[in-house]
C-alpha positions as CSV (number, residue, x, y, z in Angstrom):
1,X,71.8,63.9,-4.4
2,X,71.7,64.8,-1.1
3,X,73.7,66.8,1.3
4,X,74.3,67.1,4.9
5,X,76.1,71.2,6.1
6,X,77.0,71.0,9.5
7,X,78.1,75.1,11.4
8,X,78.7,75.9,15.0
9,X,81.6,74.1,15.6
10,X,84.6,76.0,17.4
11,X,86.7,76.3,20.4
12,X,85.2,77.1,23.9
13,X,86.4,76.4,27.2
14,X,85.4,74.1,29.6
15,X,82.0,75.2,31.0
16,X,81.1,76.3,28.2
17,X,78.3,76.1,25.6
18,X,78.1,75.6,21.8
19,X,75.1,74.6,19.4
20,X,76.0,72.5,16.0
21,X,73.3,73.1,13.3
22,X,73.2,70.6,10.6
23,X,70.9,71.0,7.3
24,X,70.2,68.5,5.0
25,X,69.6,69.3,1.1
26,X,68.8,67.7,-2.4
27,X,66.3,65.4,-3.3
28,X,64.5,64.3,-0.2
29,X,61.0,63.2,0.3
30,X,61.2,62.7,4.0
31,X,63.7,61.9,6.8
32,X,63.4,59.5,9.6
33,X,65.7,59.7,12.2
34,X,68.7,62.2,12.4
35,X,71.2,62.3,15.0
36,X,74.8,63.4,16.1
37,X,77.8,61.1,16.2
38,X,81.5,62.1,17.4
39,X,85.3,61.2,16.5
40,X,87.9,62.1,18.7
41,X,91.7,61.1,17.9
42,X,92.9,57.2,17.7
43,X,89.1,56.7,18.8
44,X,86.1,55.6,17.1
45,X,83.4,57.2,15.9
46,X,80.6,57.1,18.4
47,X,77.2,58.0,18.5
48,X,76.1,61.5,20.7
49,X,72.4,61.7,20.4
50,X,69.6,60.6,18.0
51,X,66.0,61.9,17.2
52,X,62.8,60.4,15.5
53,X,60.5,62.3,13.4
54,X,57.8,62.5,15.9
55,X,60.4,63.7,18.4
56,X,61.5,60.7,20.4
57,X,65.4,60.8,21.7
58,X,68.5,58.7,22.8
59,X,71.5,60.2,24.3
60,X,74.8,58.2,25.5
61,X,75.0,58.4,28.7
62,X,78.1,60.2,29.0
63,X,76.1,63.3,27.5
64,X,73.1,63.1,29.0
65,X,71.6,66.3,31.3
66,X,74.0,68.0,29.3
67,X,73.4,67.7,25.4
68,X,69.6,68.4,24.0
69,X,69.0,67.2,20.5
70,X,66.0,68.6,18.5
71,X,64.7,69.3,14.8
72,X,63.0,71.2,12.4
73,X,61.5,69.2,10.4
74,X,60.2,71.5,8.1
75,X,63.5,72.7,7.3
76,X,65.4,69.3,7.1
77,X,67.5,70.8,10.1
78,X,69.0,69.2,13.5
79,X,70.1,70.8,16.2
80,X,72.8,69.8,19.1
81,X,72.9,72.2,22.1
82,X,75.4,71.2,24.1
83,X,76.0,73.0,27.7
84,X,78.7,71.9,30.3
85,X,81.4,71.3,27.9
86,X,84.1,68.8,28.7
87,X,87.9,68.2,27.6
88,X,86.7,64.6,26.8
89,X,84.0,66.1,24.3
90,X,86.2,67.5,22.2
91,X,86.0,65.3,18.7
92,X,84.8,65.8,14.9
93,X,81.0,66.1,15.0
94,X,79.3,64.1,12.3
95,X,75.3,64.9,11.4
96,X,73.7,61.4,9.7
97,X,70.4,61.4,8.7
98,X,68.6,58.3,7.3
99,X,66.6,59.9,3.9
100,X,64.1,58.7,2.3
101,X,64.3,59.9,-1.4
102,X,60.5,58.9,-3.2
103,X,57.3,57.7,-1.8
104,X,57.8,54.1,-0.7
105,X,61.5,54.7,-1.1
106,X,64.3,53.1,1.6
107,X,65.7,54.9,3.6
108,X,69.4,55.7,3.3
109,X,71.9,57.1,6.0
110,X,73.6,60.3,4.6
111,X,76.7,62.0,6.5
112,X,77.3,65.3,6.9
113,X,81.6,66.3,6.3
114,X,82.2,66.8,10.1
115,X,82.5,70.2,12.4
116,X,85.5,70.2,14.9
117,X,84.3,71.0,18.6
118,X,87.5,71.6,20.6
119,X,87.3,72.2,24.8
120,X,90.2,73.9,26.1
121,X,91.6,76.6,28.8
C-alpha cells in the first residue's frame, strides 16, 4: 500500500502565504512525477503545479509567479509554497504522485485525502 498525508492547509487572508506539505508512504520503489491539483465548490478538479524527478515544473497559469513547487526526494515529500493568496484559490488541495512500486514496475497515480486552503478577510 501506499499513502499520500497532506498538512498546512488553513485559513489566511488575502495576501497571504501558506505551504502544503505532502508525504508519501508504503511500499514505493521510486516516484516520478508529483504534483498539486485543486477542487473548489461545483468546480472541477484542476491541476495547480507538477514536478519531475530531476526537478522540471508546470504551473497553470493562473498560479504562476505566485506558487513554487519542489521536492525531496529522499523523503518521498512535495512541497507547494504558495504566496499572494487569492479568494479564487480557495479549494481542496489534492497531492498525486505517480509511484512506482518494484524495479521495472508501472507507475501508478496515488491521491493524497485533500487539505482545505480557504482565503478570506
Amino acid at each position: 500500500q501506499v499513502h499520500l498525508v497532506e498538512s498546512g492547509g488553513g485559513l489566511v487572508q488575502p495576501g497571504g502565504s501558506l505551504r502544503l506539505s505532502c508525504a508519501a508512504s508504503g511500499s514505493i520503489f521510486s516516484i516520478n512525477d508529483m504534483g498539486w491539483y485543486r477542487q473548489a465548490p461545483g468546480k472541477q478538479r484542476e491541476l495547480v503545479a507538477t514536478i519531475t524527478r530531476g526537478g522540471s515544473t508546470n504551473y497553470a497559469d493562473s498560479v504562476k509567479g505566485r506558487f513554487t513547487i519542489s521536492r525531496d526526494n529522499a523523503k518521498n515529500t512535495v512541497f507547494l509554497q504558495m504566496n499572494s493568496l487569492k479568494p479564487e484559490d480557495t479549494a481542496v488541495y489534492y497531492c498525486n504522485a505517480q509511484v512506482v512500486r518494484t524495479w521495472l514496475g508501472t507507475p501508478y497515480d496515488y491521491w493524497g485525502q485533500g487539505t482545505q486552503v480557504t482565503v478570506s478577510s
